[in-house]
C-alpha positions as CSV (number, residue, x, y, z in Angstrom):
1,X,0.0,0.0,0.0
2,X,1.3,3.8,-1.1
3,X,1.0,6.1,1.9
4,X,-2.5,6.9,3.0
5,X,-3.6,10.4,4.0
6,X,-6.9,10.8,5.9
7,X,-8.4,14.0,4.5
8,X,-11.5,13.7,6.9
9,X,-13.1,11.3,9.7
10,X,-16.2,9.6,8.9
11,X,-18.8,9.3,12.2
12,X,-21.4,6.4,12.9
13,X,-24.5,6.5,11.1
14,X,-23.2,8.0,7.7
15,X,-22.7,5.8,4.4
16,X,-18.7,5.1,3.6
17,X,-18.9,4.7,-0.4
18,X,-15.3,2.8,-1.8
19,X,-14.5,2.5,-5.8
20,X,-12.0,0.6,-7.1
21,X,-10.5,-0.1,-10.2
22,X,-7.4,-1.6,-11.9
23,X,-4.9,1.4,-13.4
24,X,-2.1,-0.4,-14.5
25,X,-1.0,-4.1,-14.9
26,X,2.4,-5.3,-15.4
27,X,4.0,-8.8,-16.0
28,X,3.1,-10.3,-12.6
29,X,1.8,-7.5,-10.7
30,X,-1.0,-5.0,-10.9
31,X,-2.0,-1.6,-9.1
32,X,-5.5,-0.9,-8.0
33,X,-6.6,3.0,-7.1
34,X,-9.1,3.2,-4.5
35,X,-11.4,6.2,-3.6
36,X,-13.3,6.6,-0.5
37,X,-15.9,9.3,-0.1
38,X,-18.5,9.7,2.6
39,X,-22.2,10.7,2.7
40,X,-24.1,12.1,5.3
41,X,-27.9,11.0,4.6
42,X,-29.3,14.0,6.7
43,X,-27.8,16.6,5.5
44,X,-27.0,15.3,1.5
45,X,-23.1,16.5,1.7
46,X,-20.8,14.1,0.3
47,X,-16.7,14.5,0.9
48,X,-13.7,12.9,0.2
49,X,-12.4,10.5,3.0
50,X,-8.9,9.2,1.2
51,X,-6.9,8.5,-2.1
52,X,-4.7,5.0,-2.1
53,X,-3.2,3.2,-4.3
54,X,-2.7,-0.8,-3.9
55,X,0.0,-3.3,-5.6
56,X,-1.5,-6.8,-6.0
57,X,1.0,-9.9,-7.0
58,X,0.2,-12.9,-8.8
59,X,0.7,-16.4,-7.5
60,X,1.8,-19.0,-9.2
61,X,-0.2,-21.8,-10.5
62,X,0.3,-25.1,-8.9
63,X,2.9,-26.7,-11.4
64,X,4.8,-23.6,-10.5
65,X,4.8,-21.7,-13.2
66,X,4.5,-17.1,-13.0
67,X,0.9,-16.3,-14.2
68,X,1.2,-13.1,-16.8
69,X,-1.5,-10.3,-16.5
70,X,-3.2,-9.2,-19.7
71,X,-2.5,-5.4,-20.3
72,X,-5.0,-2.9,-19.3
73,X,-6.5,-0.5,-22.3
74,X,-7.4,2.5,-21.3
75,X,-9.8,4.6,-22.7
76,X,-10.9,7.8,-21.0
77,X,-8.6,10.6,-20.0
78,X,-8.6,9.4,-16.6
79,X,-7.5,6.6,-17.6
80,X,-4.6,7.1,-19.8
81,X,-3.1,9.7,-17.2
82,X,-3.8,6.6,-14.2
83,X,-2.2,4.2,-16.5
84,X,0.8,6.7,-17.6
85,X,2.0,7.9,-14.4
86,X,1.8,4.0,-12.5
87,X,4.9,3.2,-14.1
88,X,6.5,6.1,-12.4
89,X,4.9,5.5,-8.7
90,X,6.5,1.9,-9.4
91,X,9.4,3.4,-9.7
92,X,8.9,5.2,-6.4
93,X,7.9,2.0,-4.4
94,X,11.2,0.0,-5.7
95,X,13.6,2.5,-3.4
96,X,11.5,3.9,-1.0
97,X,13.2,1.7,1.5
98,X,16.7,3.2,0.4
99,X,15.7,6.7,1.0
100,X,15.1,6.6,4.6
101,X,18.6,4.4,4.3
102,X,20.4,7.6,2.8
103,X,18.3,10.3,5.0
104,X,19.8,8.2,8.0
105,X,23.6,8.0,7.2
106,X,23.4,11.5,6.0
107,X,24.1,12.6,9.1
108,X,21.5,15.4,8.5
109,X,18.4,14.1,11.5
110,X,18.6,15.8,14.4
111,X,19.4,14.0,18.0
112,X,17.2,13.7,20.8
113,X,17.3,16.8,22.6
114,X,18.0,16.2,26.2
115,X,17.2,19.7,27.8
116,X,13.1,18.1,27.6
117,X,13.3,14.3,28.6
118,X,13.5,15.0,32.4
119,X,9.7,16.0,31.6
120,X,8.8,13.9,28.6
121,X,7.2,10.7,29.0
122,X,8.6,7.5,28.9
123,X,8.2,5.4,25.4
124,X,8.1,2.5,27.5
125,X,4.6,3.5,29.2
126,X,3.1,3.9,25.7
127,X,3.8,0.1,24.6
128,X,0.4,-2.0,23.7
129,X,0.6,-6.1,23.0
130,X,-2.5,-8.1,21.9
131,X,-2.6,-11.3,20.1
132,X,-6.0,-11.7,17.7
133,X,-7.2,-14.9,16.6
134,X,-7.8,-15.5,12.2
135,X,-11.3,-16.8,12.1
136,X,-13.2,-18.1,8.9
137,X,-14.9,-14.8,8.8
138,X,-11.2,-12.8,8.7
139,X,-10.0,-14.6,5.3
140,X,-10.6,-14.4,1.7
141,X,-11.7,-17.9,-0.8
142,X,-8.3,-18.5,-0.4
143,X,-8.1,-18.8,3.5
144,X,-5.4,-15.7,3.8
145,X,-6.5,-13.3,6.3
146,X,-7.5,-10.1,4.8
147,X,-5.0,-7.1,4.8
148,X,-7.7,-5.0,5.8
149,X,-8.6,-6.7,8.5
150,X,-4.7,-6.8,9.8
151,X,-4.4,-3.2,9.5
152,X,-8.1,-2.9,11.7
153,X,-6.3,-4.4,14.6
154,X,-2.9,-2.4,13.7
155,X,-4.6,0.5,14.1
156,X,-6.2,-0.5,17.5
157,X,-3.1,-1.2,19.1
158,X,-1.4,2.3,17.6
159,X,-4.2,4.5,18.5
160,X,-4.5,2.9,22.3
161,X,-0.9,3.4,22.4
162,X,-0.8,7.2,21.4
163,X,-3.9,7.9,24.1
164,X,-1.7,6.6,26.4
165,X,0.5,9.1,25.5
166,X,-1.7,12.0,24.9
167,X,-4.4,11.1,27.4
168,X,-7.0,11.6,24.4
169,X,-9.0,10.8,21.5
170,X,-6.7,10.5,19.0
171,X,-7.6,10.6,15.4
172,X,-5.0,8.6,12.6
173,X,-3.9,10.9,9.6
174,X,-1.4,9.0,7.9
175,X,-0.5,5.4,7.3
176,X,2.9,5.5,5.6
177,X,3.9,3.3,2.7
178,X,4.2,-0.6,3.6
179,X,4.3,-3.9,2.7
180,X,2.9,-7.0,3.2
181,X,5.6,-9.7,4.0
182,X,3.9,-12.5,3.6
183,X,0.4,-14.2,4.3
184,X,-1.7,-14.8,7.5
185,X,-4.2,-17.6,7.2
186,X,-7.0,-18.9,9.3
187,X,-6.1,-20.4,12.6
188,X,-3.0,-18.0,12.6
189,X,-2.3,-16.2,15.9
190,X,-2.0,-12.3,15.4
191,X,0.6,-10.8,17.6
192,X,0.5,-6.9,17.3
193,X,3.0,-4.8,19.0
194,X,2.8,-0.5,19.2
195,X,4.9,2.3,21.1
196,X,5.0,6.0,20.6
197,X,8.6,6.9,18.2
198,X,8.1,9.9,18.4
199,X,6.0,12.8,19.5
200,X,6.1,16.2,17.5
201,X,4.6,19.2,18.7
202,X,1.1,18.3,17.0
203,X,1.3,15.4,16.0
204,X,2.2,11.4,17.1
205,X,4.0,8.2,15.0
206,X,2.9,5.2,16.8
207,X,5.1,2.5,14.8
208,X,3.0,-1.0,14.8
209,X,4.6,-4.4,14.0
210,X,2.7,-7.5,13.2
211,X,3.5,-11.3,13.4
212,X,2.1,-14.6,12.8
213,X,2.4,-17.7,14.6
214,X,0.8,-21.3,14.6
215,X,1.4,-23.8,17.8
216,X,4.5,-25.1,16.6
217,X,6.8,-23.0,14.3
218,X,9.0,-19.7,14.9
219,X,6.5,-15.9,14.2
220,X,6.7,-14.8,11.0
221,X,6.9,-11.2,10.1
222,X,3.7,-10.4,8.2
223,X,4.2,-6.3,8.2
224,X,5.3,-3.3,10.0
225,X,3.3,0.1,9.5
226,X,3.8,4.0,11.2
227,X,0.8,5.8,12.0
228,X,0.1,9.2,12.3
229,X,-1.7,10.6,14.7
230,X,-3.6,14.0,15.8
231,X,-5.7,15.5,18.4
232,X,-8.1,17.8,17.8
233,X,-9.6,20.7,20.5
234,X,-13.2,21.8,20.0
235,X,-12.4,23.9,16.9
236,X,-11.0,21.0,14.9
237,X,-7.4,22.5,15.3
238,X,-4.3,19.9,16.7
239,X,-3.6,20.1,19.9
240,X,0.0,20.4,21.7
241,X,1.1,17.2,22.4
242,X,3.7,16.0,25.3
243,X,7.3,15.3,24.5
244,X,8.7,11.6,24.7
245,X,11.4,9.7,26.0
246,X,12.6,7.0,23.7
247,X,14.2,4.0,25.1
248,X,18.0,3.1,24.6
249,X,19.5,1.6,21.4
250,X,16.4,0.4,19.9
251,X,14.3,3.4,21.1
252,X,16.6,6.3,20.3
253,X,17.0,4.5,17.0
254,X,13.2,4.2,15.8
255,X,13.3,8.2,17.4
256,X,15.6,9.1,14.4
257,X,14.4,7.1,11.9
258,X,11.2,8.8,13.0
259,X,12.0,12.2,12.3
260,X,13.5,10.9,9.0
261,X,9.9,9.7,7.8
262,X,8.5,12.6,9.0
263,X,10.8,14.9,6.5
264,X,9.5,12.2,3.7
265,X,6.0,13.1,4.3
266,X,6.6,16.5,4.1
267,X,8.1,16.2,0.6
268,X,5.9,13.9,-0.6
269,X,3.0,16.4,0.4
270,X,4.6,19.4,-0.8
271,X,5.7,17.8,-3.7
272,X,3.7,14.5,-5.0
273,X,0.1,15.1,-3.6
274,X,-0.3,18.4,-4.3
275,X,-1.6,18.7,-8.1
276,X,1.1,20.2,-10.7
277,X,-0.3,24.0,-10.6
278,X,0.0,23.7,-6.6
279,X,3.7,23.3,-6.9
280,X,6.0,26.4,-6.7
281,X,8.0,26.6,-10.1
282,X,11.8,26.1,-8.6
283,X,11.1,23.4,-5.9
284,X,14.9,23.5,-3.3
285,X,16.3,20.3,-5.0
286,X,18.6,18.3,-2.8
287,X,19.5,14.4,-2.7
288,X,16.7,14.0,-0.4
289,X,13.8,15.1,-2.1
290,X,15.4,14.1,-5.8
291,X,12.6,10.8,-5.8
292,X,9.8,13.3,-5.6
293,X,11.2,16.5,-7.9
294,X,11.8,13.6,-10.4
295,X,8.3,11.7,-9.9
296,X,6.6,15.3,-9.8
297,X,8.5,15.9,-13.0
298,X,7.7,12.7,-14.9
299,X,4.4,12.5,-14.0
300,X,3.1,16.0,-14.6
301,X,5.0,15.7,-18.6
302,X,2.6,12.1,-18.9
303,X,-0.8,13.6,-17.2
304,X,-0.1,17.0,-19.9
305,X,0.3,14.6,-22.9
306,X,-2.5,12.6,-21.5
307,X,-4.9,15.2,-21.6
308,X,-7.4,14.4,-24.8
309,X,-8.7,18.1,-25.5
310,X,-5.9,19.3,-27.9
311,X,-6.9,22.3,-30.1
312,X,-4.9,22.0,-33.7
313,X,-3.9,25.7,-34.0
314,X,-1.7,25.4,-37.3
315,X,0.5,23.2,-39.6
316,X,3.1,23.0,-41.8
317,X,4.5,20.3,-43.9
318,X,3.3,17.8,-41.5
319,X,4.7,19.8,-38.4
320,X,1.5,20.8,-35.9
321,X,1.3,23.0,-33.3
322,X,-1.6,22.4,-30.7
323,X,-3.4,24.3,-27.9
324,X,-4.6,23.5,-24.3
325,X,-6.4,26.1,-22.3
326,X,-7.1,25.1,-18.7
327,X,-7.8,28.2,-16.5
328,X,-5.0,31.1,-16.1
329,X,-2.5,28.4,-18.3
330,X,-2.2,27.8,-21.9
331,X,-0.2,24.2,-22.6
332,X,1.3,24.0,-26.6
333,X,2.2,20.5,-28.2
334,X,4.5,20.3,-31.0
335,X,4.6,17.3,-32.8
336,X,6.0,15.7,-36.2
337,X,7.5,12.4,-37.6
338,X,10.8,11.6,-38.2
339,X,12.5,8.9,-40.0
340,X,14.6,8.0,-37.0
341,X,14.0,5.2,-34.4
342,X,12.9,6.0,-31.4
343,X,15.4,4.9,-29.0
344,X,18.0,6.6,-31.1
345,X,15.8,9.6,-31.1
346,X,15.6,9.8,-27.2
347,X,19.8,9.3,-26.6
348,X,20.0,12.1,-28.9
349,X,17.6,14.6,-27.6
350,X,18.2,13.6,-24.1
351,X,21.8,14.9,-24.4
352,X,21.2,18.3,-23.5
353,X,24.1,19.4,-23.3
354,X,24.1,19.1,-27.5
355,X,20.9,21.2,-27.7
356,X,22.4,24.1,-28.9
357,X,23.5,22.1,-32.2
358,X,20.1,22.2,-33.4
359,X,18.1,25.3,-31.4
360,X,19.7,28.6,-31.6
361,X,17.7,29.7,-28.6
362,X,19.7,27.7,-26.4
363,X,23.0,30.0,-26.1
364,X,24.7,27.3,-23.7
365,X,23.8,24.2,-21.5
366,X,25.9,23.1,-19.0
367,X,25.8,20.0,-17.1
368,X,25.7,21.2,-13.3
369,X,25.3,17.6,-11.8
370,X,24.7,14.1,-12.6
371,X,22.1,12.8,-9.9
372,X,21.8,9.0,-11.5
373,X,21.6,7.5,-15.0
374,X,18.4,9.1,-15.3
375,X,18.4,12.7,-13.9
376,X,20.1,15.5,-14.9
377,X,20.9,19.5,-13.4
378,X,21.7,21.6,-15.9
379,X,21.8,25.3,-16.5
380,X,20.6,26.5,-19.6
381,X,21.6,30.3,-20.9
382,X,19.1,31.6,-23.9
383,X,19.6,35.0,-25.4
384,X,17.5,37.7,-25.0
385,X,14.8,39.0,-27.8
386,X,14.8,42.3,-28.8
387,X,12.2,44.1,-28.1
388,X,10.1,44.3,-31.2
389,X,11.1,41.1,-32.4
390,X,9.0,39.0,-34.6
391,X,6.8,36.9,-32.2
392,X,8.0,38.9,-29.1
393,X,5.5,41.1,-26.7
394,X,4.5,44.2,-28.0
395,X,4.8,45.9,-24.2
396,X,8.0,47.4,-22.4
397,X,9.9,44.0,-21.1
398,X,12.2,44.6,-18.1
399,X,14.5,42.3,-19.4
400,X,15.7,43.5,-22.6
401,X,19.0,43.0,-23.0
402,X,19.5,40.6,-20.4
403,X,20.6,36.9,-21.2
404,X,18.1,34.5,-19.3
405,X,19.4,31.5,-17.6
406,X,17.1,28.1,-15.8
407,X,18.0,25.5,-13.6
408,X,16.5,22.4,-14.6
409,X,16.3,18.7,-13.5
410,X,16.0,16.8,-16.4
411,X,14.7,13.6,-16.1
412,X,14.3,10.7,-18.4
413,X,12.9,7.4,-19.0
414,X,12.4,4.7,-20.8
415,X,9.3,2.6,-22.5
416,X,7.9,0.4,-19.0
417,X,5.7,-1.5,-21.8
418,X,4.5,-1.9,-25.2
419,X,3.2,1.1,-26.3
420,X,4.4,3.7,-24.3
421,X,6.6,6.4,-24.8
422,X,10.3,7.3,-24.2
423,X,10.2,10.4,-21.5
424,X,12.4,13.3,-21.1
425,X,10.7,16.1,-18.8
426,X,11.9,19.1,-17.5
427,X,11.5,21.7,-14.7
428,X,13.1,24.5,-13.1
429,X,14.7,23.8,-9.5
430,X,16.8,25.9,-7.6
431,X,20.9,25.0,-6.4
432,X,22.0,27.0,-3.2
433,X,25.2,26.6,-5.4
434,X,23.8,29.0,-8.3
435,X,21.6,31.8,-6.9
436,X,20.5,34.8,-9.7
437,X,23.2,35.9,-10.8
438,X,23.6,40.3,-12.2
439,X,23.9,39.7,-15.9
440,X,21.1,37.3,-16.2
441,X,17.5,37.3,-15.9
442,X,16.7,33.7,-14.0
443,X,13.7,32.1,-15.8
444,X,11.5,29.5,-14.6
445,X,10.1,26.0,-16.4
446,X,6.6,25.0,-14.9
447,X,6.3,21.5,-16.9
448,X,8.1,20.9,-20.1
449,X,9.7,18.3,-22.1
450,X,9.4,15.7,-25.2
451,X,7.7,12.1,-25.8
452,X,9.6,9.9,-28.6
453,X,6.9,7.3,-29.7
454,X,7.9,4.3,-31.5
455,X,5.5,4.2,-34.7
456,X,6.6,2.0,-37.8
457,X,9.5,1.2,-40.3
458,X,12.0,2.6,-37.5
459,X,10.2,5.8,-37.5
460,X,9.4,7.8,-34.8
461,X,6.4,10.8,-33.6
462,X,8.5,13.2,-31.7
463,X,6.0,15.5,-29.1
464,X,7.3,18.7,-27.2
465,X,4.9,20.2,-24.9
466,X,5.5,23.0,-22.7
467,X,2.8,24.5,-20.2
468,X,3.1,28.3,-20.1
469,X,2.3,30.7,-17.7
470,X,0.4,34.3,-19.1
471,X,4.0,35.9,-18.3
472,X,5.5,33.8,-21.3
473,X,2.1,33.4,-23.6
474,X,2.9,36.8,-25.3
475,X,6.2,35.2,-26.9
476,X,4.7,32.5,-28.7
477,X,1.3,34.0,-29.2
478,X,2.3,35.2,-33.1
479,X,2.7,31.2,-33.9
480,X,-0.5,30.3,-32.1
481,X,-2.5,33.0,-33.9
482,X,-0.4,32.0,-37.6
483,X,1.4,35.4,-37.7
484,X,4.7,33.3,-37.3
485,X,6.3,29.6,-38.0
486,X,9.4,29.5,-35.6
487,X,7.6,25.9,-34.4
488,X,7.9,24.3,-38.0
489,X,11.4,25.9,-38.1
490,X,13.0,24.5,-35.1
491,X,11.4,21.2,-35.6
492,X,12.9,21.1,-39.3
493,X,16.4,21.9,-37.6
494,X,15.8,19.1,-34.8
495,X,14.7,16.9,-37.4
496,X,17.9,17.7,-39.1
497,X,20.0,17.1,-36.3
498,X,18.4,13.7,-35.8
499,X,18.6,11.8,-39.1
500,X,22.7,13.2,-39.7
501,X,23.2,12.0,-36.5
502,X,21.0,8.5,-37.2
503,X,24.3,6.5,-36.9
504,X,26.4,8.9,-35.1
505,X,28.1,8.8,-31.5
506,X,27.5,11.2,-29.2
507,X,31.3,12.4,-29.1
508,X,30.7,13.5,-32.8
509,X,27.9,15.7,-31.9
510,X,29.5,18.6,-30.1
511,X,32.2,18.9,-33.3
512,X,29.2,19.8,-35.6
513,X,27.8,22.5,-33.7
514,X,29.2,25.4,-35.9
515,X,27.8,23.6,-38.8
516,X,24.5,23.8,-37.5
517,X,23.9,27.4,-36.6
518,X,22.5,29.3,-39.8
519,X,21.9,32.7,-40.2
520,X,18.5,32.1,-41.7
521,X,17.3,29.8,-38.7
522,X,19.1,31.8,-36.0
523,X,16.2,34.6,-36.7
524,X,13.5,32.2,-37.2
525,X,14.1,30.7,-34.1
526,X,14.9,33.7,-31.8
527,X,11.6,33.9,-30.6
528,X,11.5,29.8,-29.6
529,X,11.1,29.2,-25.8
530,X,12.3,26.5,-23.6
C-alpha cells in the first residue's frame, strides 16, 4: 500500500462509499486505485475521505509456473493519465526503503534533545501487546486473512498506544507506505506490538509491527506500518502534544528514523500530492527530495500529454502546433515524424548538453550535476529578444537586453511496456550553489519536455509540450494566432539534427555545432522558448 492520508473522519450512522479499479497491470503484478468518499444522509453533503493506491501480486499456478496479467486498455482521459504515471509510482515504491537508508547516514536528522526528557514521558509507558485470533470470517476464498482486517487491529493497538500518551482521543492521519511480508491464514495467531517513536509538537507516530504464529513454528513477520496521529480541540485545530522519552538503542533508533519519515512526508506532500499548478516553479532540490522532484516531474510531462482536449492551431508540412487552455494556463504541443528510431531519437535529444546544435535559442547548457543514470541538473543560458522582435510582446519587457538563464532537472525514461513512450521532462529547480546571478534574468520552467513514440518502419512521432504561464504566452502567441512559424522551423532543424546523427556517436555531436547554426534559422528561431 502507497502512503495513505486521511483528509476527513467519517462518524457512525453515515454511508462510507469505496470504488476501485485496476490502473495499470504489469507482468506479474498490478495496481489498484481506490477512492473513499462519505455521505451524510441527513444533511446530503458528500466528501472525500482518502486516495490510495494498492500493488497486488500474482501467484503462481500449482505446477509452478508465473501467471502473466493481460495489459490494461485505457480509454478515457482518466484513464490514460492513471495508467501513464503508475509506471512512475513503481518506480517510487522499488527504493522507498533506500531513502530513509540515505536520510539516516546523512548525518542530517537531528538528536534527541535532552534539555526536555526530564519531563517527557517515557516510550516504555506507551507500549500495547494483543494477540487476535484468524477466524473463517477474517480470510478471503483463499483462506489468507484479509489485509484490511490486519491493518483494523494495527490501528487499535497504535491508536491505544498514542492515548496513552496524549491522554485523548486521538484521530490517525497518515499510514505510511508498507508492505505485506507474507500471508496470514485462518487459525493464525496475530501478535501486534505498538509504542509511541516519536512525539512532534502536534502530531504522534505510533510504529506498529505484526507477526504470525501457529502452535509449533517460529513468528513470522507479516508487516510493519507508522501511523500518524492528531488531536483535535473543540475547533478541529491539533492540539499540543507532550514530548517523549525513547528507550535506549532500539528506542533512540526508531526516534531518528522517526523524524527521517516525517521529512519524507513533508516532501511527498509538498511535492507528490499536491496537483502540478499547486507546486512552486523552482522546488529547493537536494538528494533527499530528488525521488519526488523527479516523480513530480515525470508524472506532470505524462498527465499533460495525456490530456485528450488538444486544439490544432496550425501546420506546416506535417509539423502541428496544438493548444490547451485550462484556466489562467495555456499548454502548446509540437509534434512531427521523423525517419529516425525511437530509441536513437531519445539518446540524442536527451543529451542536453548538444541542444544548442540544433536550437539557436539555447545559447549554452551546462551540465551542473549528474544525480543517477536518469536525472540530470543543468543550467541552460538563452539569449535575450529584442524588443520588437517577430513573435516577441509588444509591451516594455524589463529584461531587454539581459541573457536568461534556468535551472532544470531533467529527467528521463524509458518505455515500461509496449506502447508507451520514451520520456524526457523538464522543470526549473533551484541549487543554493547558483543563486541569480547580475547579468542574467533567472527564468523558470513549470512543466516541459518531449515524448519519442515508437510508430513504424523505424520511424518515430516526436512530441514537445511546454505549459506556459500568461507571463510567457505573449512570446509564442504570433505562432499560435499564424502570424509566425518558428515551431515548423525548429522542428525542421531538430529533425535535421536527428537523421545526420542516425548512426552517429555522441562524441561526434559537439564537433558539428558550428555547422548547424545558420543565419537564416538563428532569426526564425529567436523567438522559440524553452
Amino acid at each position: 500500500m502507497d502512503d495513505i492520508h486521511f483528509e476527513h473522519t467519517i462518524s457512525v450512522g453515515q454511508v462510507v462509499n469505496i470504488r476501485a479499479k485496476v490502473n495499470r497491470a504489469f507482468n506479474t503484478s498490478m495496481e489498484v486505485g481506490i477512492q473513499v468518499s462519505c455521505e451524510d444522509l441527513f444533511s446530503d453533503r458528500h466528501w472525500r475521505v482518502c486516495h490510495a493506491y494498492a500493488t497486488f501480486v500474482t501467484q503462481r499456478t500449482n505446477t509452478g509456473k508465473k501467471v502473466t496479467l493481460k495489459p490494461i486498455v485505457p480509454h478515457t482521459q482518466r484513464e490514460q493519465e492513471e495508467y501513464s504515471v503508475a509506471a512512475e509510482r513503481r518506480r517510487v515504491r522499488m527504493v522507498h526503503d533506500d531513502i530513509i537508508k540515505d536520510l539516516l547516514s546523512s548525518g542530517s536528522i537531528q538528536q534527541a534533545d535532552s534539555s526536555a526528557v526530564c519531563s517527557a514521558v517515557p516510550a516504555e509507558k506507551t507500549k500495547v501487546e494483543s494477540v487476535e485470533l484468524v477466524l473463517p470470517p477474517h480470510a478471503n476464498h483463499q483462506v489468507n486473512t484479509f489485509g484490511g482486517q490486519i491493518m483494523a487491529w494495527m490501528v487499535n493497538v497504535a491508536t491505544i498506544a498514542a492515548s496513552r500518551l496524549c491522554q485523548a482521543h486521538p484521530t490517525l492521519r497518515t499510514i505510511d507506505m508498507f508492505t505485506f511480508r507474507g500471508p496470514s491464514q485462518v487459525g493464525d495467531r496475530l501478535l501486534l506490538r505498538a509504542i509511541v517513536n516519536n512525539a512532534f509538537k502536534n502530531s504522534i507516530e505510533v510504529g506498529v509491527r505484526a507477526e504470525a504464529y501457529q502452535e509449533e513454528g517460529p513468528n513470522r513477520h507479516i508487516n510493519s506500518a507508522f501511523m500518524t496521529f492528531e488531536v483535535l480541540d473543540h475547533n478541529r485545530k491539533p492540539c499540543t502534544l507532550p514530548r517523549i522519552r525513547p528507550e535506549p538503542l532500539e528506542g533512540e533508533r526508531r526516534f531518528q528514523e522517526a523524524i527521517a519519515r516525517k521529512k519524507i512526508r513533508l516532501d511527498r506532500k509538498y511535492i507528490i500530492s499536491r496537483k502540478q499548478a499547486e507546486v512552486p516553479l523552482s522546488v529547493p532540490w537536494d538528494p533527499t527530495n530528488q525521488v519526488y522532484l523527479s516523480y513530480n516531474n515525470v508524472s506532470a510531462l505524462k498527465m499533460l500529454a495525456a490530456r485528450n482536449n488538444w486544439r490544432l492551431s496550425s501546420e506546416k508540412d506535417e509539423v502541428r502546433l496544438y493548444t490547451l487552455e485550462q484556466k489562467s494556463m495555456l499548454s502548446f504541443r509540437v509534434e512531427a515524424e521523423v525517419d529516425v528510431p525511437a530509441h536513437r531519437a531519445f539518446c540524442l535529444v536527451a543529451e542536453l548538453s548538444n541542444r544548442p546544435c540544433w536550437d539557436t535559442h539555447y545559447k549554452k547548457c551546462e551540465l551542473i550535476h549528474r544525480v543517477d543514470d536518469d536525472d540530470f541538473l543543468y543550467r541552460v543560458v538563452t539569449p535575450s529578444v529584442p524588443h520588437g522582435a517577430r513573435g516577441t510582446p509588444t509591451s516594455a519587457n524589463p529584461g531587454q537586453g539581459i541573457l536568461q538563464d534556468f535551472i532544470l532537472l531533467a529527467s528521463k525514461r524509458k518505455p515500461c511496456g509496449s506502447g508507451d513512450p520514451y520520456v524526457i521532462a523538464l522543470r526549473s529547480v533551484s541549487l543554493p550553489t547558483h543563486p541569480p546571478t547580475e547579468g542574467y534574468n533567472r527564468g523558470e520552467v513549470l512543466c516541459a519536455g518531449f515524448t519519442i513514440l515508437d510508430i513504424k518502419d523505424n520511424m518515430s512521432l516526436i512530441s514537445y509540450y511546454n505549459q506556459a504561464s500568461p507571463e510567457v504566452l505573449p512570446y509564442i502567441s504570433t505562432d499560435i494566432a499564424g502570424l509566425s512559424s518558428s515551431f515548423y522551423h525548429t522542428f525542421c532543424s531538430c529533425s535535421q539534427y536527428l537523421t545526420r546523427n542516425r548512426l552517429s556517436t555522441s562524441e561526434e555531436l559537439v564537433d558539428q555545432h558550428q555547422t548547424t547554426k545558420t543565419d537564416s534559422l538563428s532569426e526564425a528561431l529567436r523567438n522559440t522558448q524553452l
